[in-house]
MIRO-494365 format. One record per residue (C-alpha): residue number from 1; residue in one letter; y, x, z. Coordinates in Angstrom, 2 decimals. Example, Ala and Ser with C-alpha at 12.3 -4.5 7.8 and 13.67 -1.06 7.14 Angstrom:
<sites>
<site i="1" aa="A" y="-4.50" x="12.30" z="7.80"/>
<site i="2" aa="S" y="-1.06" x="13.67" z="7.14"/>
</sites>
This chain:
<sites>
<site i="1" aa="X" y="-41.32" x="19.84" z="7.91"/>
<site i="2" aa="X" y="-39.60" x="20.05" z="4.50"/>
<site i="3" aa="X" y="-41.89" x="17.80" z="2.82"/>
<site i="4" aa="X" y="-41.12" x="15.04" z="5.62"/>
<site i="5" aa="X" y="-37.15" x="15.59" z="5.59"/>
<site i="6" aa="X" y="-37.17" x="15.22" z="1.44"/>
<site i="7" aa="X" y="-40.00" x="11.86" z="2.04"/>
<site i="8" aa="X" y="-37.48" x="10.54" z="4.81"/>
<site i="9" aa="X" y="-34.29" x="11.28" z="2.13"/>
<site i="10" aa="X" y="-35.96" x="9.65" z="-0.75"/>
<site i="11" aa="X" y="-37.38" x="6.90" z="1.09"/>
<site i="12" aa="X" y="-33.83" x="6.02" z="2.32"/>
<site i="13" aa="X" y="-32.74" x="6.46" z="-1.36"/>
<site i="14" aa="X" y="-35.12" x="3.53" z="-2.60"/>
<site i="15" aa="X" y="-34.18" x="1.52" z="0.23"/>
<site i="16" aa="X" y="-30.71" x="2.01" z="-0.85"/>
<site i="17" aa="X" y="-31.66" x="1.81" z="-4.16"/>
<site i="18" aa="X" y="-33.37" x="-1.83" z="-3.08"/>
<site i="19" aa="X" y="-30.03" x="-2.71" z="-1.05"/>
<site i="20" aa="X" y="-28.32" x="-2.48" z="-4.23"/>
<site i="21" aa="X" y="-30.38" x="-4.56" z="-5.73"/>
<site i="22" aa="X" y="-30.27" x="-7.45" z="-3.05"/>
<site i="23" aa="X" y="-26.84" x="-7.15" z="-2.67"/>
<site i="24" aa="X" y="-26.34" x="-8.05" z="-6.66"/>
<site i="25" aa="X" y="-28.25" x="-10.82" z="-6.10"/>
<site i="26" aa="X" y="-26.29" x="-12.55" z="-3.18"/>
<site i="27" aa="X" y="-29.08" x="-11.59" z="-0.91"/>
<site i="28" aa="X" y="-26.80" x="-10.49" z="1.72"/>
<site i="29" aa="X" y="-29.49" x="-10.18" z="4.58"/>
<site i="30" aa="X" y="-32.15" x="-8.63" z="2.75"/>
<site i="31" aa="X" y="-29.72" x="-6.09" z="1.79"/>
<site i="32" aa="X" y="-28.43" x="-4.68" z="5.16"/>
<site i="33" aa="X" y="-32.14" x="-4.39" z="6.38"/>
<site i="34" aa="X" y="-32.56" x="-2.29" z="3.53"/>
<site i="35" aa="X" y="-29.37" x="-0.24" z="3.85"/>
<site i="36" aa="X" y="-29.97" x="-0.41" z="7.83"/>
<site i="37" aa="X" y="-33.15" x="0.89" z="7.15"/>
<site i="38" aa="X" y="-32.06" x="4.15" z="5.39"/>
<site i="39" aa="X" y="-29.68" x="4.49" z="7.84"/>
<site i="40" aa="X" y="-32.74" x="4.68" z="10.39"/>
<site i="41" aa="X" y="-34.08" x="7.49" z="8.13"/>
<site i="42" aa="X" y="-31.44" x="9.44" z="7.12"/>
<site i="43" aa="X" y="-27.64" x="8.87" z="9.49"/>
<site i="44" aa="X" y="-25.65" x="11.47" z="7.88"/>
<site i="45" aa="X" y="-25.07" x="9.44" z="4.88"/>
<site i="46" aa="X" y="-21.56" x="7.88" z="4.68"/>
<site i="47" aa="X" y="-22.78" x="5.47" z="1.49"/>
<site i="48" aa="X" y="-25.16" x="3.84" z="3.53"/>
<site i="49" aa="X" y="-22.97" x="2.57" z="6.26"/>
<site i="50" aa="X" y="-19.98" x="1.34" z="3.17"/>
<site i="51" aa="X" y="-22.90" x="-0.06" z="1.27"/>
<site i="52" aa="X" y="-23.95" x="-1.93" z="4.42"/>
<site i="53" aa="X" y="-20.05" x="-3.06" z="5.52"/>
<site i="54" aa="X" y="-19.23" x="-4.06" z="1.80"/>
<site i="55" aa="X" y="-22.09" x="-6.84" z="2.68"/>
<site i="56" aa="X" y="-20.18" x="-7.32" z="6.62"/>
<site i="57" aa="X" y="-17.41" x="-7.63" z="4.45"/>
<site i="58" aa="X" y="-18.77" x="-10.67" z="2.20"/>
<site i="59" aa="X" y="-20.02" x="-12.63" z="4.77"/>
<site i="60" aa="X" y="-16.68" x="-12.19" z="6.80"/>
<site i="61" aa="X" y="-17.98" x="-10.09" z="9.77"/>
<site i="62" aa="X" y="-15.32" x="-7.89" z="10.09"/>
<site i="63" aa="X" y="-15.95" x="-6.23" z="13.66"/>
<site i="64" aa="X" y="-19.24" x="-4.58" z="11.46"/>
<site i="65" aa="X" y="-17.32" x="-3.91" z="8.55"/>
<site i="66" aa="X" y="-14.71" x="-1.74" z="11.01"/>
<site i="67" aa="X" y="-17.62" x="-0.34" z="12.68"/>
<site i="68" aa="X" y="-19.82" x="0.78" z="10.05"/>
<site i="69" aa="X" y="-16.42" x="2.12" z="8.17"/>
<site i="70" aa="X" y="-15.55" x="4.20" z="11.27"/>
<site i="71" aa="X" y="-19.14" x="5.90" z="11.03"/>
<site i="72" aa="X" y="-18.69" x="5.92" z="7.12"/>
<site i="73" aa="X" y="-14.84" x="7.79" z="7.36"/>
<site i="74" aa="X" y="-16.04" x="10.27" z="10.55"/>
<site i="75" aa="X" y="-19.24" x="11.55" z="8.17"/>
<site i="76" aa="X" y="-17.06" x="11.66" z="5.03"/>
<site i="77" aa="X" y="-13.12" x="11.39" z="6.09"/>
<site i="78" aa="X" y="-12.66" x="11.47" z="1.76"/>
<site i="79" aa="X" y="-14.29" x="8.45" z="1.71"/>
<site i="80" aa="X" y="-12.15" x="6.25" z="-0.35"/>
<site i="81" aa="X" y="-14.45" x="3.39" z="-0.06"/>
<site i="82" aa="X" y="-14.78" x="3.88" z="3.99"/>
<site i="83" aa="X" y="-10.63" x="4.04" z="4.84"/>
<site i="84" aa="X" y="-10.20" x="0.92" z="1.95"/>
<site i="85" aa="X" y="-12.25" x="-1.68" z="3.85"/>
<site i="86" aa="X" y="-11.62" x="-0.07" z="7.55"/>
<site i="87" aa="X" y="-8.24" x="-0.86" z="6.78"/>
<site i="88" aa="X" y="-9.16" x="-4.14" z="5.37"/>
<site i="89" aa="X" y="-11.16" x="-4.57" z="9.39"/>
<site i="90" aa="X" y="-8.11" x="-3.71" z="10.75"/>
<site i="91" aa="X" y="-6.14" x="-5.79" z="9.25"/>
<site i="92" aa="X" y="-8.31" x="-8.68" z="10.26"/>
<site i="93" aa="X" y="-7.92" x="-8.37" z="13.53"/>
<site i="94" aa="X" y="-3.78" x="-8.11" z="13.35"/>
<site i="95" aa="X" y="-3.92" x="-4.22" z="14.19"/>
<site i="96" aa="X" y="-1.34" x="-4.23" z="10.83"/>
<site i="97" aa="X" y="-0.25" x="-0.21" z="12.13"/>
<site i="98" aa="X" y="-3.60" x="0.93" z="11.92"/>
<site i="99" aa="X" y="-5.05" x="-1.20" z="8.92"/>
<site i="100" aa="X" y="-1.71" x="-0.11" z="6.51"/>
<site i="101" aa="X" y="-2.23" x="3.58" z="7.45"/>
<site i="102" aa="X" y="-6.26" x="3.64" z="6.69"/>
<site i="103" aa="X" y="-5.01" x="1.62" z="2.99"/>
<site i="104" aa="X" y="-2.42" x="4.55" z="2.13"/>
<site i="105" aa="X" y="-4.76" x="6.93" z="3.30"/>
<site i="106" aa="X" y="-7.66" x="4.96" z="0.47"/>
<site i="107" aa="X" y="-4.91" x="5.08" z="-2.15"/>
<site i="108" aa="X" y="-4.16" x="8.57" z="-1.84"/>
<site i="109" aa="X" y="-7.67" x="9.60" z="-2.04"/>
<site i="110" aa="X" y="-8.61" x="7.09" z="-4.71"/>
<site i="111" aa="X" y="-5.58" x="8.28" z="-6.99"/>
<site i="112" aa="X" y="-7.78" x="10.89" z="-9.75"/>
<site i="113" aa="X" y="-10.85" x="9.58" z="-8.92"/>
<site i="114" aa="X" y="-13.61" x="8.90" z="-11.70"/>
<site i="115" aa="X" y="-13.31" x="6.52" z="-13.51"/>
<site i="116" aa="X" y="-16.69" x="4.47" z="-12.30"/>
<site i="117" aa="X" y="-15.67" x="4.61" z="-8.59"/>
<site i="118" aa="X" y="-11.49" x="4.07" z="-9.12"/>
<site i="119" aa="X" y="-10.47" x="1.18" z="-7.47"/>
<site i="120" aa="X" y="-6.56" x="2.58" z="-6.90"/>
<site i="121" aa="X" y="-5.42" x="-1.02" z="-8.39"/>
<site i="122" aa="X" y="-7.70" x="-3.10" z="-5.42"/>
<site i="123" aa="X" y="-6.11" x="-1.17" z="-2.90"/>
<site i="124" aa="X" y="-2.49" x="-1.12" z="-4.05"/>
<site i="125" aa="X" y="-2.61" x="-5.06" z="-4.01"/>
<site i="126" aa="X" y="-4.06" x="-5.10" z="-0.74"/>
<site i="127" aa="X" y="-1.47" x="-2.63" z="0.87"/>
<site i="128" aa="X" y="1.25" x="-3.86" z="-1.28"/>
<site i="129" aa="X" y="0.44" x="-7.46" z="0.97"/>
<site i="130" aa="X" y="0.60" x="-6.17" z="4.06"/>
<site i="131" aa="X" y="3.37" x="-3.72" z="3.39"/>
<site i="132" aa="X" y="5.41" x="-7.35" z="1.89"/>
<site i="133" aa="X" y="4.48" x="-9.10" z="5.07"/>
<site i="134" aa="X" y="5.52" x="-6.24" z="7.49"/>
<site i="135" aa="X" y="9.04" x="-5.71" z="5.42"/>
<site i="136" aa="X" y="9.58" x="-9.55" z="6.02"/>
<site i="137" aa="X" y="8.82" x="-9.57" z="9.46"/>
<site i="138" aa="X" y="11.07" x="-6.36" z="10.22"/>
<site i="139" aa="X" y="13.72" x="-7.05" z="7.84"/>
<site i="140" aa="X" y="14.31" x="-10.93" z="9.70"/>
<site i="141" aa="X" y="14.59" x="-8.84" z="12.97"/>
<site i="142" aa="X" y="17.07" x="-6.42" z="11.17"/>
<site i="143" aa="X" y="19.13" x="-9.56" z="9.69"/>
<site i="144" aa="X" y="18.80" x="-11.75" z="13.21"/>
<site i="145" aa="X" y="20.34" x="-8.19" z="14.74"/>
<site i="146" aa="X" y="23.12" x="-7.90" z="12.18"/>
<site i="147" aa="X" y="24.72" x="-11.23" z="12.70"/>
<site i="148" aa="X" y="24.20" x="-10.68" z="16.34"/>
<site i="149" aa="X" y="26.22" x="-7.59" z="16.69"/>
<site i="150" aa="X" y="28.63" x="-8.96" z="13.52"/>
<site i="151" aa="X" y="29.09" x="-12.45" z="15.84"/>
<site i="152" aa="X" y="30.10" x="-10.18" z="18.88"/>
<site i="153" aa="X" y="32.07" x="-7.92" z="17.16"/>
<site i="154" aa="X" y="33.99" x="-11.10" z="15.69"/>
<site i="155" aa="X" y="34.55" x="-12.87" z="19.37"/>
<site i="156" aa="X" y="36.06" x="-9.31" z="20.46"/>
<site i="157" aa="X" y="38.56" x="-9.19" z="17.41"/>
<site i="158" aa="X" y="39.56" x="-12.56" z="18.48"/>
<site i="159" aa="X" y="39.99" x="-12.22" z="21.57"/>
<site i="160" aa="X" y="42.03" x="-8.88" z="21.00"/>
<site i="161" aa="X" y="44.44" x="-11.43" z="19.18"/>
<site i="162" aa="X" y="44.95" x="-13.45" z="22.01"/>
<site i="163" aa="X" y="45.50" x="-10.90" z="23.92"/>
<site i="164" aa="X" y="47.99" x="-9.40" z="21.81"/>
<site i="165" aa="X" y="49.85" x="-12.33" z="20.60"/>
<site i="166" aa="X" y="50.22" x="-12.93" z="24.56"/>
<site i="167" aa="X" y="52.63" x="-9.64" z="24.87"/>
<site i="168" aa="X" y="53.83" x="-9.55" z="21.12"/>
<site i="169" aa="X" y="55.45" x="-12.80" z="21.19"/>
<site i="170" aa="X" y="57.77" x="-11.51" z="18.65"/>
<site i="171" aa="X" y="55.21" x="-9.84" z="15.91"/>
<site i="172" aa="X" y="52.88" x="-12.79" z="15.54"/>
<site i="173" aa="X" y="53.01" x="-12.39" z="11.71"/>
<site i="174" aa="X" y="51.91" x="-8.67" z="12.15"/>
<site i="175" aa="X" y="49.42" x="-9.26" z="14.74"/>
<site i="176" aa="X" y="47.64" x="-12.22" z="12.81"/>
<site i="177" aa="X" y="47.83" x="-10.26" z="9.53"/>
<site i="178" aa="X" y="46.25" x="-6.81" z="10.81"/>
<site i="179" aa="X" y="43.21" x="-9.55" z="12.55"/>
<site i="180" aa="X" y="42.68" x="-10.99" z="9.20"/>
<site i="181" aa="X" y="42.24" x="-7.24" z="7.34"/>
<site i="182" aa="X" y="40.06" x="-6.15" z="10.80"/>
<site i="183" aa="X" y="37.50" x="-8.86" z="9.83"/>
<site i="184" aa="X" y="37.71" x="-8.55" z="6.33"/>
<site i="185" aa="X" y="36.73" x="-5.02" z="7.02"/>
<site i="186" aa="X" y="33.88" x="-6.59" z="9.26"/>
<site i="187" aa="X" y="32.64" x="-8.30" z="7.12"/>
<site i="188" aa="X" y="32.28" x="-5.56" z="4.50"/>
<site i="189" aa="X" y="30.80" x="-3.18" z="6.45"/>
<site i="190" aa="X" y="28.32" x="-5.35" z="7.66"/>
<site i="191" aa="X" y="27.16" x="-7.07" z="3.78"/>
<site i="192" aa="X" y="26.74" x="-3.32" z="3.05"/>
<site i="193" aa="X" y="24.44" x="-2.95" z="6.32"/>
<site i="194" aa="X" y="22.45" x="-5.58" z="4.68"/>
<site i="195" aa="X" y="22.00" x="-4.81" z="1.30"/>
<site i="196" aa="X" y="19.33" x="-2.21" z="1.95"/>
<site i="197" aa="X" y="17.09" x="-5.48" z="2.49"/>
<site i="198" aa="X" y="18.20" x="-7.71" z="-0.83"/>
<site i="199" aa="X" y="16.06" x="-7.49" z="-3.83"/>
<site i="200" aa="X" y="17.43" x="-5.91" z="-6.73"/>
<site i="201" aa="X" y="15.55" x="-4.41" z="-9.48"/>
<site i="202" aa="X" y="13.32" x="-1.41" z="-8.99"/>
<site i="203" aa="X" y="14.66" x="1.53" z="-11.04"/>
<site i="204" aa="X" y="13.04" x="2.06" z="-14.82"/>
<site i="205" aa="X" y="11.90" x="5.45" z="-14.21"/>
<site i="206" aa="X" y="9.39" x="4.39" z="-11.21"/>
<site i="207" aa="X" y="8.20" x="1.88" z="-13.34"/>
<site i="208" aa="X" y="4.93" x="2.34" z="-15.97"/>
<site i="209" aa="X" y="6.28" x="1.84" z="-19.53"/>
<site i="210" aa="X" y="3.57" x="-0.28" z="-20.30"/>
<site i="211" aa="X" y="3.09" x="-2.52" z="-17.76"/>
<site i="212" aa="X" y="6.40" x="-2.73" z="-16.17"/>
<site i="213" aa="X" y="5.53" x="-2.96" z="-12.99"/>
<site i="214" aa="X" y="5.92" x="-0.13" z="-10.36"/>
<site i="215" aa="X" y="3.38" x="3.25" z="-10.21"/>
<site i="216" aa="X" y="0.51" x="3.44" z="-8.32"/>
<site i="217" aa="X" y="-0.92" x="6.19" z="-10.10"/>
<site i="218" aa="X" y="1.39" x="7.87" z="-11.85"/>
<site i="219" aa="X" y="0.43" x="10.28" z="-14.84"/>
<site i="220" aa="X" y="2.45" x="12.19" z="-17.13"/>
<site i="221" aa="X" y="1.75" x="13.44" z="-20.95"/>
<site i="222" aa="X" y="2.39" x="16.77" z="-22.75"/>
<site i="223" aa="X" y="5.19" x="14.68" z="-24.75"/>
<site i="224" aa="X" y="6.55" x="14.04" z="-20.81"/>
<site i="225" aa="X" y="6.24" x="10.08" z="-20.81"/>
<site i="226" aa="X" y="5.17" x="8.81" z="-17.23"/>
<site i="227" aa="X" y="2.20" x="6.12" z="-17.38"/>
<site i="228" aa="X" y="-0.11" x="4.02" z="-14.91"/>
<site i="229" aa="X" y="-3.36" x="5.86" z="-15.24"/>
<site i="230" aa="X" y="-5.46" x="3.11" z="-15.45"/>
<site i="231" aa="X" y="-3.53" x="1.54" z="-18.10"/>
<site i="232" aa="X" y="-2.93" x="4.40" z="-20.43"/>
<site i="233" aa="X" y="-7.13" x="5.80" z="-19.86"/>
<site i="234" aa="X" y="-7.45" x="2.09" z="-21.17"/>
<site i="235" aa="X" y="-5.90" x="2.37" z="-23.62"/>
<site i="236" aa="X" y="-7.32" x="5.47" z="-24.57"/>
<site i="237" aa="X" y="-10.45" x="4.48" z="-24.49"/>
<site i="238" aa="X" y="-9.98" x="0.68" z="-26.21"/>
<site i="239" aa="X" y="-7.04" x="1.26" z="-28.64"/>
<site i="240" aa="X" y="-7.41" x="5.02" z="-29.76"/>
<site i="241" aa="X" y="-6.11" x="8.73" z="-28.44"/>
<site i="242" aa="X" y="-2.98" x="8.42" z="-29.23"/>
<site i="243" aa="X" y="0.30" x="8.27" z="-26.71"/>
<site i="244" aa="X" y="1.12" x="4.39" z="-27.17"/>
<site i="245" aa="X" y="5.18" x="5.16" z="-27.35"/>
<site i="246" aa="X" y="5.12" x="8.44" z="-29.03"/>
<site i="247" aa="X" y="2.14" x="7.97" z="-31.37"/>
<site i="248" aa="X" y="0.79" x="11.29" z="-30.99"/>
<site i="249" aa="X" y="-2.46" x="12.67" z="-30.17"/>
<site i="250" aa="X" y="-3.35" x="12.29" z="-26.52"/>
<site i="251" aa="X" y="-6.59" x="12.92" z="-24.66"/>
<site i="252" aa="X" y="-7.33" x="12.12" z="-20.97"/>
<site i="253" aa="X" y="-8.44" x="15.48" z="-20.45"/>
<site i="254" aa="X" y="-4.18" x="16.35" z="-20.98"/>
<site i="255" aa="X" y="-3.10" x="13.87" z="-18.31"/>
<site i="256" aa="X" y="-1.25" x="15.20" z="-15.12"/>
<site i="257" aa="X" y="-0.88" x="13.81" z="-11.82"/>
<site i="258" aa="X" y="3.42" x="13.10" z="-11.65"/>
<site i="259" aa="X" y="3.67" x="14.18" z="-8.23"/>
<site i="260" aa="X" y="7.31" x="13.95" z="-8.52"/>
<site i="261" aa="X" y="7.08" x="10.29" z="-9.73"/>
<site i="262" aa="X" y="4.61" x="9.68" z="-6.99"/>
<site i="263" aa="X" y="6.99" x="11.30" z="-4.44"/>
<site i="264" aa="X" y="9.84" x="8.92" z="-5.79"/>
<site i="265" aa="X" y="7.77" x="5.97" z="-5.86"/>
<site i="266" aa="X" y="6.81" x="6.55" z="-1.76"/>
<site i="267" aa="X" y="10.69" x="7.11" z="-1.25"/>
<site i="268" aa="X" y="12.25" x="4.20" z="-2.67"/>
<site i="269" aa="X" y="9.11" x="2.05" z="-1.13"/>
<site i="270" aa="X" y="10.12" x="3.64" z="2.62"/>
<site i="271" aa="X" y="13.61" x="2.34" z="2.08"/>
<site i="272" aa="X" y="13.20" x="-1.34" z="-0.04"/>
<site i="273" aa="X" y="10.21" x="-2.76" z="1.45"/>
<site i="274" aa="X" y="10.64" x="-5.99" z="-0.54"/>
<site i="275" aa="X" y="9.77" x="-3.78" z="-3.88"/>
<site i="276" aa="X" y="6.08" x="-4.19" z="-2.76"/>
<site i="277" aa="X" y="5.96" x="-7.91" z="-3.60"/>
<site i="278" aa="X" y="3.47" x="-8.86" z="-6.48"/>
<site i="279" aa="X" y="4.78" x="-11.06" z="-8.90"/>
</sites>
């Protein structure tokens, strides 16, 4: 019985071995008989079912990609790969809830992970889109609401002067002056409602030294600078180990998650939706 269970487990490993192979070669068919195949053999294995949606996935059948990510993410709920594309399915099909909350939940698992499998970058631009596209949509029905209730509020100061200048015959000076400094005051409060949704620019210290641009995956040195971790491991690895700003001796092995950073970044995201736009 042990001899058959290890045949059945590396006969599904060569098919997925052979899956790989047809994949790289654009042989999209061949490749998900192969990876359905090992499935058949062994259907505890979470890589075969995102090995078999990634090719779903290129040929556009996304009700296979969501289902064979579903099976992928219920085997192995760490599966990075399995919430990135279920969200991805999800998306697809307009469920925008759904798909965002599978793509934060690949982003937090893919932040730290090895090098050969990080993909934190592929995510990010795919949740940054649909986080853009869900701030625009909410933030017009926040700004149609606003000059609603800033319209009604203006026909009821307005109509409070008529109605006082009708019984204050002799204080029209005082009655049109104290209207003028109620609307002002309108009008302030309600610019300040709105400025929650105008773009302004996104605080330095959430931002990666190097590449300007907000953190993903924020890492911190033992000199305390703050860097994307993709861009400082390569640079690292292409330009030398050394910290780029500071000049001193760095290793990857001495970079730490910023979990305040991280924590920052997630705050000022929740509240300025429009920060997720890529330039």
């Amino acid at each position: 019985m042990v001899n058959g269970v290890s045949s059945a487990a590396e006969q599904a490993e060569q098919l997925k071995q052979d899956g790989n192979l047809y994949f790289k070669k654009n042989r999209l068919g061949a490749a998900i008989d192969a990876y359905t195949e090992a499935i058949t053999l062994c259907p505890n294995v979470p890589v075969y079912f995102t090995n078999r949606a990634l090719c779903h996935r290129k040929r556009n059948e996304w009700a296979r990609v969501e289902e064979d990510c579903m099976r992928a993410v219920r085997l192995d709920p760490k599966s990075v790969k399995g919430h990135y594309m279920l969200g991805l399915a999800l998306l697809q099909r307009e469920n925008y809830a759904e798909g965002i909350k599978a793509l934060e939940r690949a982003l937090d698992l893919g932040r730290g992970a090895h090098t050969n499998s990080y993909m934190v970058e592929e995510i990010w631009q795919e949740l940054a889109s649909a986080k853009y596209k869900e701030w625009v949509h909410e933030s017009a029905k926040r700004t149609l609401a606003l000059q609603k209730l800033e319209k009604s509020c203006e026909i009821a100061l307005q109509e409070k002067l008529v109605h006082d200048l009708s019984h204050m015959m002799d204080e029209t000076d005082e009655v049109f002056s104290s209207t003028s400094e109620q609307l002002a005051a309108l009008k302030l409060i309600f610019s300040k409602a709105a400025e929650a949704d105008k773009p302004t620019d996104v605080p330095d210290y959430l931002c990666c030294k190097i590449t300007l641009d907000i953190f993903r995956d924020p890492v911190i040195t033992p000199s305390g600078l703050t860097y994307e971790r993709a861009v400082i491991l390569d640079h690292l690895e292409k330009v030398g180990k050394f910290d780029p700003i500071t000049r001193e001796p760095l290793h990857p092995s001495q970079l730490v998650p910023n979990l305040a950073i991280k924590e920052a970044v997630g705050a000022y995201l929740e509240k300025h939706g429009w920060a997720y736009k890529m330039d």
